[in-house]
MARPATOR-266221 format. One record per residue: residue number from 1; residue in one letter; chain; x, y, z of N, C-alpha, C, CB in turn. Coordinates in Angstrom, 2 decimals, always signed. Glycine has a CB too. Example, Ala and Ser with C-alpha at 12.3 -4.5 7.8 and 13.67 -1.06 7.14 Angstrom:
MARPATOR-266221
SITE  seq  type  mol      n.u      n.v      n.w     ca.u     ca.v     ca.w      c.u      c.v      c.w     cb.u     cb.v     cb.w
SITE    1     A    A   +13.19    -5.69    +7.80   +12.30    -4.50    +7.80   +13.20    -3.30    +7.80   +11.31    -4.47    +9.05
SITE    2     S    A   +12.85    -2.25    +7.08   +13.67    -1.06    +7.14   +12.90    +0.03    +7.87   +14.08    -0.60    +5.72
end
This chain:
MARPATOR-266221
SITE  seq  type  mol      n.u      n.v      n.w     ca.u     ca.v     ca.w      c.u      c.v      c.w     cb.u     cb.v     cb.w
SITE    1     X    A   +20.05   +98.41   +20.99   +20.31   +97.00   +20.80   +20.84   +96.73   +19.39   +19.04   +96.19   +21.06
SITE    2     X    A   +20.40   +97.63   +18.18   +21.04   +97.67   +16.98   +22.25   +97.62   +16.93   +20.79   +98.54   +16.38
SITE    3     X    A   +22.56   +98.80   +17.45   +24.05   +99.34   +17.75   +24.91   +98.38   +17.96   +24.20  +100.20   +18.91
SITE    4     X    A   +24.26   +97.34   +18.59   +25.46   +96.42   +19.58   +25.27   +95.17   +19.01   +25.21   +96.28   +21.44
SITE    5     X    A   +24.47   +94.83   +17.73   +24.78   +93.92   +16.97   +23.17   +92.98   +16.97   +26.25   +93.19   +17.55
SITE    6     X    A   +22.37   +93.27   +17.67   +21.28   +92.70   +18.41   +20.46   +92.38   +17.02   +20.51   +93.78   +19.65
SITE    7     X    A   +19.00   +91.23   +16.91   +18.01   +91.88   +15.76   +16.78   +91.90   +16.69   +17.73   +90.88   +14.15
SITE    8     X    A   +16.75   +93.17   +16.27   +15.28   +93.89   +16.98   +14.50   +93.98   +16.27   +15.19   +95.16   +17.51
SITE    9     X    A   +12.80   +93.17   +16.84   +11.55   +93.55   +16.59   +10.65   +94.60   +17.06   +11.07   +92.73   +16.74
SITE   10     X    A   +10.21   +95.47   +16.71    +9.50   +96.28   +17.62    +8.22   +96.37   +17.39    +9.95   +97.47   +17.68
SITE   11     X    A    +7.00   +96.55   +18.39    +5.94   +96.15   +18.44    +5.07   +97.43   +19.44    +6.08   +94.65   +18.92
SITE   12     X    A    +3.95   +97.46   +18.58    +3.27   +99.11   +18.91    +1.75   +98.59   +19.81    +2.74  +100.26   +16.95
SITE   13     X    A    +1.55   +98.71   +21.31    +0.61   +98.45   +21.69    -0.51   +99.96   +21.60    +1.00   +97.78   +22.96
SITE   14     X    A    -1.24  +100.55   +21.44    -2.07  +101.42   +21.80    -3.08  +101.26   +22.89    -2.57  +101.69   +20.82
SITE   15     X    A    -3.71  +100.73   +23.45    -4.36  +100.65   +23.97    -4.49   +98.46   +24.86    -5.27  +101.49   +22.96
SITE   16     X    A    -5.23   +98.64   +25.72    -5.06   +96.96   +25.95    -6.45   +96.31   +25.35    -4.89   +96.48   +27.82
SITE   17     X    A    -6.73   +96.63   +24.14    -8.01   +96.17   +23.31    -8.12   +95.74   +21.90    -8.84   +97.15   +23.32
SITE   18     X    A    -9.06   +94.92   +21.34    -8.67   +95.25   +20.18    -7.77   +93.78   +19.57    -7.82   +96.69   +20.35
SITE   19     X    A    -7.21   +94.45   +18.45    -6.72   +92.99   +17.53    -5.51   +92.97   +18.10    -6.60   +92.98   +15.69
SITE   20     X    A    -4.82   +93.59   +18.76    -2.78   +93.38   +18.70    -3.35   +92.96   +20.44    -1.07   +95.53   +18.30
SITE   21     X    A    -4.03   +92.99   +21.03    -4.12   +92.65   +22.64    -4.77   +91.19   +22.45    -5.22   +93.88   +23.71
SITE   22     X    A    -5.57   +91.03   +21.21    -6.19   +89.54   +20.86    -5.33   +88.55   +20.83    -6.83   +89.41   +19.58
SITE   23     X    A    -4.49   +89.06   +19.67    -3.52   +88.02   +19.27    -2.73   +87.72   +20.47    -2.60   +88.45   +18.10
SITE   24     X    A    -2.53   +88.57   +21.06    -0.91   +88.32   +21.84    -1.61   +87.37   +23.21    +0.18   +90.31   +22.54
SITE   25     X    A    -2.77   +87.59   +23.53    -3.34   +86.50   +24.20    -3.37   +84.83   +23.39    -4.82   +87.07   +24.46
SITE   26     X    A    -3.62   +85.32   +22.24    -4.31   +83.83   +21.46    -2.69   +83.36   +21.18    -5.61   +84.09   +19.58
SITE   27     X    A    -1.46   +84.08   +20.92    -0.65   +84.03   +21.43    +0.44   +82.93   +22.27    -1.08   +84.67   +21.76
SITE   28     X    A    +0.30   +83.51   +22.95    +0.45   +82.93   +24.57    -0.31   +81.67   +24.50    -0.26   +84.00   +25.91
SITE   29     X    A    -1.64   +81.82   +24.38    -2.09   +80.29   +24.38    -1.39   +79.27   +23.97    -3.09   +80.08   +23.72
SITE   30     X    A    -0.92   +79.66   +22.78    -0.56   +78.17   +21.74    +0.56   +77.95   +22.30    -0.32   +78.25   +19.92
SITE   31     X    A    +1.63   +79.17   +23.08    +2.79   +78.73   +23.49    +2.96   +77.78   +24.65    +3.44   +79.73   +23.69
SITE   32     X    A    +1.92   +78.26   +25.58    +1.63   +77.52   +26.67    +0.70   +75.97   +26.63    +0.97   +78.53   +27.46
SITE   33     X    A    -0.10   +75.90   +25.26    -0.22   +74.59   +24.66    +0.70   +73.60   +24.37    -0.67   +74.72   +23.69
SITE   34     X    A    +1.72   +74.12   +23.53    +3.40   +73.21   +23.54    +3.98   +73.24   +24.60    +4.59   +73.71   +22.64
SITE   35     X    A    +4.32   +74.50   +25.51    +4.43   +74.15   +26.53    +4.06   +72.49   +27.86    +3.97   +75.16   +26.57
SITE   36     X    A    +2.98   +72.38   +27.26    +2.56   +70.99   +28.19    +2.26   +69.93   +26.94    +0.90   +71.25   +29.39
SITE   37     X    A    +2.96   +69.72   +26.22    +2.84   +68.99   +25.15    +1.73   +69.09   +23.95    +2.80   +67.90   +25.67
SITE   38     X    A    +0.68   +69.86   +24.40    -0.59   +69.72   +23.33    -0.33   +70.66   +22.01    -2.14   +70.27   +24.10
SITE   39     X    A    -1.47   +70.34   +20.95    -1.27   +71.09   +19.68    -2.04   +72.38   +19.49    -1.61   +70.23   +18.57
SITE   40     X    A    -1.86   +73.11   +19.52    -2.63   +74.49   +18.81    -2.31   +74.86   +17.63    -2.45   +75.73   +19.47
SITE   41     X    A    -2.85   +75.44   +16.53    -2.06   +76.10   +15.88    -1.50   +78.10   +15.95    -2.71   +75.63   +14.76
SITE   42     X    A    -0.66   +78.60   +15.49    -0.57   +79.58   +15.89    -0.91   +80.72   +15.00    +0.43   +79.56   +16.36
SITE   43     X    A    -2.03   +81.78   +15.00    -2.46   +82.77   +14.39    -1.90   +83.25   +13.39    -2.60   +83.51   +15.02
SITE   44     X    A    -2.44   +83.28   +12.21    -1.67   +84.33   +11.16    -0.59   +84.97   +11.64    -2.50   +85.46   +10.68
SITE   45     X    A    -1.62   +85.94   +11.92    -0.68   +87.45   +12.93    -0.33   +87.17   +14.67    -2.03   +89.20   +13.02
SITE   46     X    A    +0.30   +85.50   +14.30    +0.48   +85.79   +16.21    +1.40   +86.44   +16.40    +0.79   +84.58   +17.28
SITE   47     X    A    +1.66   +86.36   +17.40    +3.54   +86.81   +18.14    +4.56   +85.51   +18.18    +3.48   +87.37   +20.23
SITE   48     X    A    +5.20   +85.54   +18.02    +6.43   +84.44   +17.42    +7.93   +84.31   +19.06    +7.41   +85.58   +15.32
SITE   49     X    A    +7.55   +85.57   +19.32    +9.08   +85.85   +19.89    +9.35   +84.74   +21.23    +9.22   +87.71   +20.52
SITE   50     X    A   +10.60   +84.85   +21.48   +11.05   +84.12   +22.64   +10.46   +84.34   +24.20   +12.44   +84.41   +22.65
SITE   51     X    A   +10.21   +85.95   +23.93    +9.12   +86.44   +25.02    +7.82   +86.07   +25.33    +8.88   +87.55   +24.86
SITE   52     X    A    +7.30   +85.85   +24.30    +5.86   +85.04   +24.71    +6.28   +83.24   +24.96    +4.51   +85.24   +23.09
SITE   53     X    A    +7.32   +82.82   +24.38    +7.48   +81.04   +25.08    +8.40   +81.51   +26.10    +8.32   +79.50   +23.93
SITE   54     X    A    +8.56   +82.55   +26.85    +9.17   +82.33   +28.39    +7.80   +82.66   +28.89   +10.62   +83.44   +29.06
SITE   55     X    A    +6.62   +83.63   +28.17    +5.50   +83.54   +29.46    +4.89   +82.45   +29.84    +4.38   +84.30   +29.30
SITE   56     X    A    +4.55   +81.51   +28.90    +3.98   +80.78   +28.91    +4.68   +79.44   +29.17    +3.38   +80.99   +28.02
SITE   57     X    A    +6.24   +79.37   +29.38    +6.58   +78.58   +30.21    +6.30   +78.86   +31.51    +7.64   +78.37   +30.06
SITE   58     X    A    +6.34   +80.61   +31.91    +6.06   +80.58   +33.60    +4.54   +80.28   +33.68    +6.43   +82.23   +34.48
SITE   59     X    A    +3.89   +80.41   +33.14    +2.15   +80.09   +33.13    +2.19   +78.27   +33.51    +1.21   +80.51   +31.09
SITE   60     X    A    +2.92   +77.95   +33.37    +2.73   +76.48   +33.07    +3.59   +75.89   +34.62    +3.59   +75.93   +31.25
SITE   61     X    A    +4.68   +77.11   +34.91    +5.55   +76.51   +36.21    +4.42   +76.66   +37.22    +7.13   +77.45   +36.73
SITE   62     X    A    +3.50   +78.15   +36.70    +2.77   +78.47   +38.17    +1.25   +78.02   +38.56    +2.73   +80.03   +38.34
SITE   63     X    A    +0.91   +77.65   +37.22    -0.49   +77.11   +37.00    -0.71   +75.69   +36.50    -1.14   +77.95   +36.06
SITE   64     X    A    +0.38   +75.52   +36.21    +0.59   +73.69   +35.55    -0.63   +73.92   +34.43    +0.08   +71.92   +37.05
SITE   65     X    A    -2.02   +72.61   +34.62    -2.53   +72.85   +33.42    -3.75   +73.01   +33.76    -2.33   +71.95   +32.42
SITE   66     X    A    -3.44   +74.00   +34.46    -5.20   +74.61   +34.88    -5.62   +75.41   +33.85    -5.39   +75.69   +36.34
SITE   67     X    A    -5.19   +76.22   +33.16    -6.09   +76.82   +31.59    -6.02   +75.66   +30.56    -5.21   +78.39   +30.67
SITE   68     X    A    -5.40   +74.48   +30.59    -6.18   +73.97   +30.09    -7.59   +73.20   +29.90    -5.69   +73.77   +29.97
SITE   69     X    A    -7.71   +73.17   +31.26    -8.90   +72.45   +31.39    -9.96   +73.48   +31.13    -9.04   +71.75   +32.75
SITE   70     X    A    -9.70   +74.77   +30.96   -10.73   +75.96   +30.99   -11.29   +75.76   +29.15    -9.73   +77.87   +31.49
SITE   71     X    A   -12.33   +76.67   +29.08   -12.80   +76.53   +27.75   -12.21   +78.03   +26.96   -14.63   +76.31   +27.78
SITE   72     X    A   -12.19   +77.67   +25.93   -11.29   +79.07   +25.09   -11.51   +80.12   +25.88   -11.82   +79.60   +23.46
SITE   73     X    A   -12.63   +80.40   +25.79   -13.04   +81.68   +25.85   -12.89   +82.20   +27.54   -14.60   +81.72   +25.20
SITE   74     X    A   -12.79   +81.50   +28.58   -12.54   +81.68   +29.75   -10.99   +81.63   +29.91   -13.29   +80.77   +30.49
SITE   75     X    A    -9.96   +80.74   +29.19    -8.37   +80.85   +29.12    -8.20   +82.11   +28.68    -7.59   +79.82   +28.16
SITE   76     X    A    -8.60   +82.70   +27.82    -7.93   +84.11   +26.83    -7.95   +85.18   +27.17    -8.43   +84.45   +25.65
SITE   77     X    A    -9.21   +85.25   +28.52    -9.08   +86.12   +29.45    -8.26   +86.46   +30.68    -9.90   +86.09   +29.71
SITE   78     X    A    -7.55   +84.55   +30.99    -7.02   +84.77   +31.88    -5.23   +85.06   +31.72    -7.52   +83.75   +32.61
SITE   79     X    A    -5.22   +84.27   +30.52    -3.62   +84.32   +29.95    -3.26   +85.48   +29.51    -3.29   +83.44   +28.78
end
């Protein structure tokens, strides 16, 4: 994607645990928070990219605002 003019981020999962599987949930949340108009703020170390506000636009086509009504800690598991 370099090659061809692209700017690439690249991003190292190890395992699905842990702080880089945290964020990218806590993540997603905030995107899918703007997504339906509400405020979150977004993590130090969140994820930024265009890829997490297309998931969390489809979270929102397919679930509307059913994690929101959930409490943190039951959304972060499911997002």
């Amino acid at each position: 994607m370099e090659k061809a003019g692209y700017s690439v981020e690249r991003e190292y999962y190890i395992n699905d645990a842990g702080n880089q599987i945290d964020n990218l949930a806590k993540s997603i949340e905030v995107r899918y928070f703007e997504a339906i108009d509400e405020e979150k703020d977004m993590p130090e170390d969140g994820y930024r990219g265009q890829d997490i506000i297309d998931l969390a636009k489809g979270l929102v086509d397919s679930h509307g605002r059913t994690f929101f009504e959930m409490d943190e800690a039951e959304r972060l598991t499911k997002v």
